[in-house]
N, C-alpha and C positions, 0 to 999 in steps of 0.2 A: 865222724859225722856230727854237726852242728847242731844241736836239737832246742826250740824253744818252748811252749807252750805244751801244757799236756794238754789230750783231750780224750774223754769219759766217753769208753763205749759200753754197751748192753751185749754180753755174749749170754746165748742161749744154750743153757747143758739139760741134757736129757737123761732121764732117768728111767731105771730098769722096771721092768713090769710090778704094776702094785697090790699085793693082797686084797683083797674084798673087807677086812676089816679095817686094815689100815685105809685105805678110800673115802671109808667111811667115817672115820676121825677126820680128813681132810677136808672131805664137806663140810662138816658138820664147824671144824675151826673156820672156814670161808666163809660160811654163815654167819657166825658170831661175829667175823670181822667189817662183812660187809654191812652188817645190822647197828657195830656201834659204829661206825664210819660216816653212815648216813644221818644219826644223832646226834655226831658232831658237825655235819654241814650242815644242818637245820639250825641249831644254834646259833653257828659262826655267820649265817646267812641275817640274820636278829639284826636291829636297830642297834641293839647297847650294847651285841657282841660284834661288831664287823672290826672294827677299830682293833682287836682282842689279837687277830691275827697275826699281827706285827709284836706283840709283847707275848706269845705262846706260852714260853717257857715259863713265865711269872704267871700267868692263867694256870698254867696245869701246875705249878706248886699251891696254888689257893685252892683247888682240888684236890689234891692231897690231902693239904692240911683240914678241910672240910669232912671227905671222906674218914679221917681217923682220929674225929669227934666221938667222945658217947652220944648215943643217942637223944636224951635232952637237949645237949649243947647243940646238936646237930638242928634239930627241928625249931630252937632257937634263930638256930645262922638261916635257915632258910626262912624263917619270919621275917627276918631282918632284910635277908635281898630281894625280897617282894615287895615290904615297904619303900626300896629302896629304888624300884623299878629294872630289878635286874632281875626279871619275871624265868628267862629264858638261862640264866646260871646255874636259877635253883629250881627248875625241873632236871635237865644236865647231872646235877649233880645227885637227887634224890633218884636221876636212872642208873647212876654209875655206882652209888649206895644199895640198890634194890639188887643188880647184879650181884654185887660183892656180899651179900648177905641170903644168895638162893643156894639153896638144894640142887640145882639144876644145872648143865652146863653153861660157863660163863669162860669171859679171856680172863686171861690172868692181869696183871696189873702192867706189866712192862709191854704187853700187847694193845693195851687202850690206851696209853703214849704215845705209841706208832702210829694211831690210826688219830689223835689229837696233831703231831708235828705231820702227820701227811695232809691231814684238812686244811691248816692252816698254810701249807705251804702252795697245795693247789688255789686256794684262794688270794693269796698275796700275788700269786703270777695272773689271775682274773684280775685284779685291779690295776695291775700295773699295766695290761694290753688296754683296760678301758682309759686309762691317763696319757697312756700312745697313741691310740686314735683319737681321743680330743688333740691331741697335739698334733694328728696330722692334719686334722680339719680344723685348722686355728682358723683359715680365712673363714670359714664357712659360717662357726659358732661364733667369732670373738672379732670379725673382721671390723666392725662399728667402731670398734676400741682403740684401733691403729694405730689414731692422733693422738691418743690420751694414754704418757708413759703413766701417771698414778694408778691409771684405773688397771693397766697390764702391770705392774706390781701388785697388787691386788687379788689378782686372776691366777697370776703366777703362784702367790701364796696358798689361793685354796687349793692348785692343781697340784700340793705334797701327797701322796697316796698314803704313806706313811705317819699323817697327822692328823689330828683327832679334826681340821675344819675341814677337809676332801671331805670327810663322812657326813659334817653338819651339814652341807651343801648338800651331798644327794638324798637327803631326808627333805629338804625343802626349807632351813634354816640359813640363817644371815652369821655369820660366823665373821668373830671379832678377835686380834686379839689379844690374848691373856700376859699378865707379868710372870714371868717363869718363875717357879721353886727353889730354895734349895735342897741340895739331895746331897748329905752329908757322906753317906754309902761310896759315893762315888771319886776317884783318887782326881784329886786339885780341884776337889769342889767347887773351892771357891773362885778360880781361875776360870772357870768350863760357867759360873750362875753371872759374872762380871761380863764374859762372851755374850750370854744369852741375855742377859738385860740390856745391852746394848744395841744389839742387833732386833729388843721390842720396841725400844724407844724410837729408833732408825725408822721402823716400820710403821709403826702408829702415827709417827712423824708425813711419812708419804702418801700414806691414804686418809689422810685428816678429812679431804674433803670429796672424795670418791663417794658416790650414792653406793652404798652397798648395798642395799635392798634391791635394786634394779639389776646391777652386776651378780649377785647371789641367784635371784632369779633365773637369768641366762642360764650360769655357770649348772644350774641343776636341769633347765628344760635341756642342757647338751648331755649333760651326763645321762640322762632318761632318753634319750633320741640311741645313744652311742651303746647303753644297754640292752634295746631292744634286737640291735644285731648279735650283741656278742653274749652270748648264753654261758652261764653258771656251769661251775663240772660238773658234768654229771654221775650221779651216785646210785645207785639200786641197793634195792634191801637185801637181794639174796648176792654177794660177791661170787670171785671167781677165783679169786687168789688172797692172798694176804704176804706180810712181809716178816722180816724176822732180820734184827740186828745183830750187831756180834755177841748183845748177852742171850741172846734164842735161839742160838743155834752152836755146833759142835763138830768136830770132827772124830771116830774111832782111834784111837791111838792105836790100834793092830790097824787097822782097814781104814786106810785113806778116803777109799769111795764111797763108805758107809756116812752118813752124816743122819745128823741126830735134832731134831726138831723141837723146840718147846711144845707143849701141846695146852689144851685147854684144860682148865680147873672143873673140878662134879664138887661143888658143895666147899669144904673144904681142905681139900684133898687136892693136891697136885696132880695129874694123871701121869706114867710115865713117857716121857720125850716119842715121839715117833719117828722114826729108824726108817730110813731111804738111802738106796743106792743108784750113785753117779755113775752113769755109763762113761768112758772116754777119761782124760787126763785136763786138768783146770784148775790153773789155783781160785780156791776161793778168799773174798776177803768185803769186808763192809755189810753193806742191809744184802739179804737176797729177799729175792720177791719170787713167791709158789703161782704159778699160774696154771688154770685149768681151761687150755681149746681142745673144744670138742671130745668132752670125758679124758683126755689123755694133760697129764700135768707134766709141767716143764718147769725149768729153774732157769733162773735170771741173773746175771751178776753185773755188776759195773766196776770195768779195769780200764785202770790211765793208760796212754797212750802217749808215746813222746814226740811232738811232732816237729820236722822239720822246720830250718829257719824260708822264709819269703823267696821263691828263685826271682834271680836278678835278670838272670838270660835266658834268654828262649824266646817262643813263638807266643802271639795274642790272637786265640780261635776262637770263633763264635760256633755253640752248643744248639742244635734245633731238635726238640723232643719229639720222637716219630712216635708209630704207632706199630709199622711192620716191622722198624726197626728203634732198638735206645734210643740212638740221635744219630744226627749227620754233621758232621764240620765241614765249618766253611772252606778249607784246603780239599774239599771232595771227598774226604774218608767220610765210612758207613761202619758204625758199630754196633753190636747185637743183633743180627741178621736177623736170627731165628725168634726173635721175640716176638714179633707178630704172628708168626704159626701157632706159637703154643697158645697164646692167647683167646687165637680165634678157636683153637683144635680145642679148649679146654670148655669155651664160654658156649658151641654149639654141644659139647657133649652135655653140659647142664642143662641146655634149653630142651634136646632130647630125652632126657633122663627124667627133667622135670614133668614134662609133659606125659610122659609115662606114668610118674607115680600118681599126679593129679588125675587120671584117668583109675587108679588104685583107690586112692581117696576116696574118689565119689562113689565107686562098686562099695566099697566097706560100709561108708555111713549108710548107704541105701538099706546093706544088709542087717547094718546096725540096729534102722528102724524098724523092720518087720516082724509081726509075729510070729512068726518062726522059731522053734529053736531052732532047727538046722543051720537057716541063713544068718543067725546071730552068732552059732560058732564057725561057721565061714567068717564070718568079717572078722572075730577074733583070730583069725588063724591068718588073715591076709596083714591085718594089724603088730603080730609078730612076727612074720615070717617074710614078709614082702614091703615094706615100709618102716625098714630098721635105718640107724642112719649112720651106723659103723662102720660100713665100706665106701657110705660115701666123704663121712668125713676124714676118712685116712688118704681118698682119692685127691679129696681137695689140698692137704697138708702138701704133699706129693708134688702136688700142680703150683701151686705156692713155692715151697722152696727152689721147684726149678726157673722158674719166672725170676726171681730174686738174686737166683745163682748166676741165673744169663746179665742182669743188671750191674751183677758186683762185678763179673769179668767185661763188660763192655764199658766199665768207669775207670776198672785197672788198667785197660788197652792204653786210655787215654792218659791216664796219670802216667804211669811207666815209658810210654812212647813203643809200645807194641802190638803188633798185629799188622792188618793187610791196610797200607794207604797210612802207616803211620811208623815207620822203621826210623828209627833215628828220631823222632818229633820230640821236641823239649816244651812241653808248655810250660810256659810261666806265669797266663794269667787265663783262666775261661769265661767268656759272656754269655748266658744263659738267659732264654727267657722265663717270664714271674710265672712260675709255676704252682702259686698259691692262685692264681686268678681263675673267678668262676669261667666253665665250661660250659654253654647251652647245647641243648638238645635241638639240632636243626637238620639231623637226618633220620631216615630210615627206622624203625623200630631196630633190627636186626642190627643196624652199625651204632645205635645208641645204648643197645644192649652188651657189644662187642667191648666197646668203649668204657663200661661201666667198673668191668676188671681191671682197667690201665690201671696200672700203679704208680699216678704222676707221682706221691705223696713219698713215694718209696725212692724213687729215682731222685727227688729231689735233696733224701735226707742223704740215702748215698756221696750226691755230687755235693755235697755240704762235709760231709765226716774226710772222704777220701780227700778235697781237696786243703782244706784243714791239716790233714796230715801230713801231706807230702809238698807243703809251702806254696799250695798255687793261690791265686787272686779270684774270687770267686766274683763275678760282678753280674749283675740282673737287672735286664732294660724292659720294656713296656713291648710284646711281643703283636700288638693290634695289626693285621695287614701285613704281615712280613712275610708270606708264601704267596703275593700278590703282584710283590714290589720286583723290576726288573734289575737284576743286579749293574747292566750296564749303562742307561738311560735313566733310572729310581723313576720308570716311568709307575704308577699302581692304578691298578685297575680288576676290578675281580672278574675282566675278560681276559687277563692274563692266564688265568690258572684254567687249563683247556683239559683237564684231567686228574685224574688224585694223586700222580706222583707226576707230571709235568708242567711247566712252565712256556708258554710263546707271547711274546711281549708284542702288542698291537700298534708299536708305534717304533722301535730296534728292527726286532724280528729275532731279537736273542731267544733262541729254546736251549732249557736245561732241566734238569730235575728240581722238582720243587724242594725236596727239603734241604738240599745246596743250598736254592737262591735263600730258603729264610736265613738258612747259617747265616750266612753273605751278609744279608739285610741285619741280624741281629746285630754280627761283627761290630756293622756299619752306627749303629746306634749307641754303643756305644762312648761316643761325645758326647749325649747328654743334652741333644736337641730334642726330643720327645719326653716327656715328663714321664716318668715310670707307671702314676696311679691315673693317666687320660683317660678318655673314653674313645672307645671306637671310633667316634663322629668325629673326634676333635682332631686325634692322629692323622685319618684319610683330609680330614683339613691341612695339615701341617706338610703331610706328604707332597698334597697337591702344589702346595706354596714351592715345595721346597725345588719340584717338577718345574715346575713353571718359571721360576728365579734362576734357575739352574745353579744353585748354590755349589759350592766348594764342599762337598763333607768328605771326611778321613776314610780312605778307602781299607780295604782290605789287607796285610803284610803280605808280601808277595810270595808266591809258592814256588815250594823246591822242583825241581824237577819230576822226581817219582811222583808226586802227587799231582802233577798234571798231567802223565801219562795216564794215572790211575784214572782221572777224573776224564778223558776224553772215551779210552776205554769204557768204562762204564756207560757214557752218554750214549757211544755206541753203539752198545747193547740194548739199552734202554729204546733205542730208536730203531 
């Protein structure tokens, strides 16, 4: 077998029931972890520290080296980078100082490293989605510019995320630039400072006469328009987990499944490791990250994958994401029947349940409030004994994994070429609609609440991993109006769609199931006539044209036999 590319999954191991004092160590490290975690996103979030996140490594050794100053020299260096305006270094630092010198539970040192390379790493990938979305909206922000190659040489330059004028720009600074260094440290120094002076000369050369104050402007009202959608990770002070790299953790040399934990420092004193057992069989290997849902803690690992090389032969089917069911292909096959049962069976047993305890709730506080003692240990007693949330949150894990379980077998059906309406099926490329696009609420309370458990997010990362592995072409077209559109006339119309799962075209007279025809329609889009990020309006524009012209577009690959007995069958029923 051929294999190219690995690709990096998350397997989840579960771990044996946990002592009450070990538990307690757990919080208490999640705590600490998530408390320096959030000290280094406040910093790294700073004017003088954003830029930082791209050079980590070199930060947290100047940390270091700070931290194991005497104390003079120390309150020196921090005099120093106040007057120096690096106000947000030397708080940072005098918190990571104050830690390392309490009495009191703190991380150890190889733990507030982890939680420095994960801040910086979740923040490098925030700026890099904000330099993608300017760049997908280049007409919108930068369109004036079109005619004028200097001034998008220019533009192009600040839009490095990686380099200290992206940052001058979204602070509201004109950024110029600089003659480069040399950095003797570094092997063919002199080769790598000759590159880099040439290519400032080149540059300073091209935007000699570009207004860069006007351009800078711009360049920062987009960057502040394009931040206001896409929000900072988010951090809380009390965590949930923490991570632990090859040097934090251990295996028992007698007991495989025993694994042995760094834990947290009291003072000066190391505490000893804490001792957890893996249920089941797993190698472990790299960072593991401790997660706690719902009081119950689980382990995380990340293992390569070796994935298939690109298939050459086979079938191109278009993916339509149901709701009673995974999806539907455009050949007529239906995959994950049962998934809309569980969904609705799970989403009404919480609306029930909720409704129950909320009717709990308000008896207690009532009783809460009164003079009474009686009625006070009433509400104490409904408070413990009837408003617990340990069977419900074991119900919901329950309910979760089976959802998820139905999602990976009805991605396998289709990768493998197995199950009902796909025996023998070879895909070799899948067309799926953009399943990151927002969803509006425009029914029913009940079906927008049903709705609210879909798991598009999961299904998506699924048909993302599985198809990744097993060499298929994963392609995502603009899904606007596709359960509208008549597969045999592209008449559209949202008088076509006469029911939630059928189709009758007002102008053919074709009737089918709806999430066929969007398959169909998806398929069909595929060429690359509809822009992927359109708008509604524009699409049912485009349809109409294309209606009305009665354009040529690429139909469907024709279907095998079994899957058109399947698909009449079914219709059949259906009718």
């Amino acid at each position: 077998m051929k294999t190219g590319k690995t690709l990096s999954l998350t397997v989840t191991s579960s771990l044996a029931p946990i002592p009450p004092e070990t538990q307690a160590d757990l919080d208490l490290l999640c705590e600490l972890y998530g408390r320096t975690l959030q000290k280094f996103q406040m910093a790294f979030c700073t004017h003088e520290l954003r830029q930082k996140v791209w050079n980590w490594r070199s930060f947290r050794d100047e940390i270091v080296h700070c931290l194991n100053l005497a104390q003079p020299k120390f309150d020196a260096l921090l005099e120093e980078l106040k007057a120096q305006g690096n106000r947000s270094q030397a708080e940072l630092s005098k918190f990571l100082r104050a830690q390392q010198m309490s009495e009191g539970p703190h991380l150890q040192a190889r733990h507030w490293k982890l939680c420095l390379e994960e801040t910086s790493q979740g923040l490098r990938t925030y700026w890099q989605t904000v330099k993608a979305e300017l760049k997908r909206q280049w007409g919108r922000f930068f369109g004036r510019y079109s005619n004028e190659p200097q001034t998008l040489i220019y533009i192009n330059w600040i839009l490095r995320e990686s380099e200290p004028q992206f940052y001058m720009a979204s602070q509201g600074k004109v950024p110029y630039p600089q003659p480069p260094k040399l950095n003797p440290k570094e092997t063919d120094a002199e080769e790598k400072y000759r590159k880099r002076l040439t290519a400032f000369e080149k540059l300073k050369k091209d935007i000699e006469n570009v207004k860069r104050y006007a351009v800078a402007k711009r360049v920062y009202c987009a960057i502040k328009k394009v931040r206001r959608k896409i929000r900072l990770p988010h951090c809380r002070l009390s965590s949930n987990r923490a991570d632990f790299d090859c040097s934090c953790w251990r295996l028992n040399s007698k007991d495989q499944n025993e694994l042995r934990l760094t834990s947290y420092a009291e003072g000066k004193k190391k505490r000893q490791p804490i001792a957890l057992r893996i249920l089941g069989k797993g190698a472990l290997r790299g960072t593991l990250q401790l997660i706690k849902k719902f009081d119950v803690y689980e382990l995380r690992v990340c293992r390569l994958v070796l994935c298939k090389e690109q298939r050459s032969e086979g079938e191109i089917l278009g993916f339509d994401t149901g709701y009673t069911e995974v999806g539907a292909l455009s050949n007529g096959a239906f995959v994950g029947q049962k998934f809309g049962e569980k969904l609705t069976r799970y989403s009404d047993y919480c609306k029930e349940k909720g409704q129950k305890r909320n009717k709990l709730w308000a008896k207690a506080r009532e009783l809460g409030n009164s003079a009474k003692e009686k009625d006070r240990r009433k509400a104490q007693t409904i408070f413990k004994h009837n408003l617990g949330r340990k069977k419900h949150n074991a119900k919901y894990r329950r309910a979760q994994d089976s959802i998820k379980q139905e999602v990976n077998k009805a991605i396998s059906s289709i990768v493998n070429g197995k199950g009902k309406g796909l025996d023998g099926v070879i895909v070799k490329e899948l067309v799926i609609e953009k399943l990151s696009a927002h969803m509006g609420k425009t029914r029913s309370k009940n079906w927008n609440r049903r709705l609210s458990s879909w798991v598009r997010g999961y299904i998506r990362q699924c048909l993302e991993q599985k198809c990744k592995q097993f060499g298929i072409r994963l392609t995502q077209v603009n899904a606007c109006h596709s359960s509208r559109v008549c597969p045999a006339c592209f008449y559209p119309s949202k008088e076509n769609r006469v029911s939630t799962d059928r189709v009758k075209c007002r102008q053919c007279g074709y009737e089918g199931h709806a999430d066929t025809c969007a398959a169909k329609e998806i398929l069909r889009r595929r060429s690359g006539d509809i822009p992927l990020y359109a708008p509604p309006g524009k699409v049912l524009e485009m349809l109409m044209v294309q209606y009305q012209r009665g354009l040529e577009v690429p139909k469907a690959p024709p279907f095998s036999c079994k899957t058109r007995l399947y698909e009449s069958e079914v219709e059949k029923k259906d009718l």
